[in-house]
C-alpha positions in Angstrom: 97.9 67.6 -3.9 97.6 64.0 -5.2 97.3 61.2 -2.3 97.2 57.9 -2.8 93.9 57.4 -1.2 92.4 60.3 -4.4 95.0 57.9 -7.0 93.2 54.8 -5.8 89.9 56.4 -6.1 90.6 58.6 -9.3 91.5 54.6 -10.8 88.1 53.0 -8.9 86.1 55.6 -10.5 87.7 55.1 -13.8 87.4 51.0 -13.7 83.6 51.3 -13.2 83.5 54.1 -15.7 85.3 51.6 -18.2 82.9 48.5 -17.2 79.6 51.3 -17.9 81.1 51.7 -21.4 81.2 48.1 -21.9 78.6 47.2 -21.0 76.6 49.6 -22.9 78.4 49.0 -26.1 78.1 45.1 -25.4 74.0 45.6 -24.9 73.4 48.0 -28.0 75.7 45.6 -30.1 73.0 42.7 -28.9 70.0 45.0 -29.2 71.5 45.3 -33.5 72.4 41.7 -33.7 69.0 40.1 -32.2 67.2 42.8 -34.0 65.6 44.5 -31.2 65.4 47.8 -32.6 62.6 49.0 -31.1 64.3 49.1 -27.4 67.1 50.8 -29.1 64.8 53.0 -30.6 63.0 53.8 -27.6 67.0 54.4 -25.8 68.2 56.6 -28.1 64.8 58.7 -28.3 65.6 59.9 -24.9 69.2 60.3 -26.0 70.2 64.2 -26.5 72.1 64.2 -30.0 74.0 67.0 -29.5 75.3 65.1 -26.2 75.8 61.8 -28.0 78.3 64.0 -30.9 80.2 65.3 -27.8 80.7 62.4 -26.2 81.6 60.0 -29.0 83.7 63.0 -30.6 85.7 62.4 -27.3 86.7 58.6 -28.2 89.9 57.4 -30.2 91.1 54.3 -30.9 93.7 54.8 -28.4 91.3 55.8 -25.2 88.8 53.0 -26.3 91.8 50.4 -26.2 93.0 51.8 -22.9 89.7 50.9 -21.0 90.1 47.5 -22.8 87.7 46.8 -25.5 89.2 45.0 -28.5 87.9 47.2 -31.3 89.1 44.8 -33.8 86.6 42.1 -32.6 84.2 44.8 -32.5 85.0 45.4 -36.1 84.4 41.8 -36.7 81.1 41.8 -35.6 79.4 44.6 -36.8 78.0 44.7 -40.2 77.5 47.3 -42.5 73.9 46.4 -42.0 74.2 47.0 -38.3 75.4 50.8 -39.0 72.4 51.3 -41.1 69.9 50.4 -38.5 71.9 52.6 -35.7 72.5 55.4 -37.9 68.4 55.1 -38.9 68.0 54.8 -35.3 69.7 57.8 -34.4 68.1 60.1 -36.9 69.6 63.5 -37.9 73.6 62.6 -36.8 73.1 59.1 -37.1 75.2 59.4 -40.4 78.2 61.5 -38.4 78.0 58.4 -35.4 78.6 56.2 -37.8 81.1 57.8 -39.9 82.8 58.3 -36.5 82.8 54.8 -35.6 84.2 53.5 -38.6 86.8 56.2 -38.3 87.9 54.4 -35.1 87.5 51.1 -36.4 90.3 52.1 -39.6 92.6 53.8 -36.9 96.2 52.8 -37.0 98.3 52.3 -33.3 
């Protein structure tokens, strides 16, 4: 049974899971840009791979607009060069992340 008090705190929990995404996109987007790969590199070595494919695999266009990220700016900013580094970052999938991304980046709304 769905009562306002769980829809208000079924959308709280959403908002601040929308602002975590953001801001963790927004910090590993600065980490590329100012060159600080080696925190990045030291992040994503305690990152499980197989997790990281299951999470990203559950982001479309669609779900990433919804929590308000404007993936075309996004697409603006990030170079081809910045997908090299994160995919040599990542390792073994970094190729599949980054095929991913720019699967997302290329969807049509």
């Amino acid at each position: 049974m769905s009562t306002p008090f769980n829809r208000k705190l079924s959308e709280l929990l959403g908002k601040m899971d929308e602002k975590v995404v953001k801001a963790k996109l927004n910090a590993a987007m600065e980490m590329l840009k100012n060159g600080d790969t080696e925190e990045l590199a030291k992040k994503m070595k305690n990152v499980n791979k197989d997790d990281l494919m299951d999470k990203i695999n559950e982001y479309d266009r669609s779900k990433i607009e919804e929590m308000n990220i404007d993936i075309d700016a996004i697409k603006r900013q990030v170079t081809e060069a910045d997908l090299a580094k994160l995919s040599a970052l990542i390792g073994d999938q970094g190729d599949d992340v980054v095929r991913k991304i720019k699967k997302i980046f290329n969807e049509k709304m």
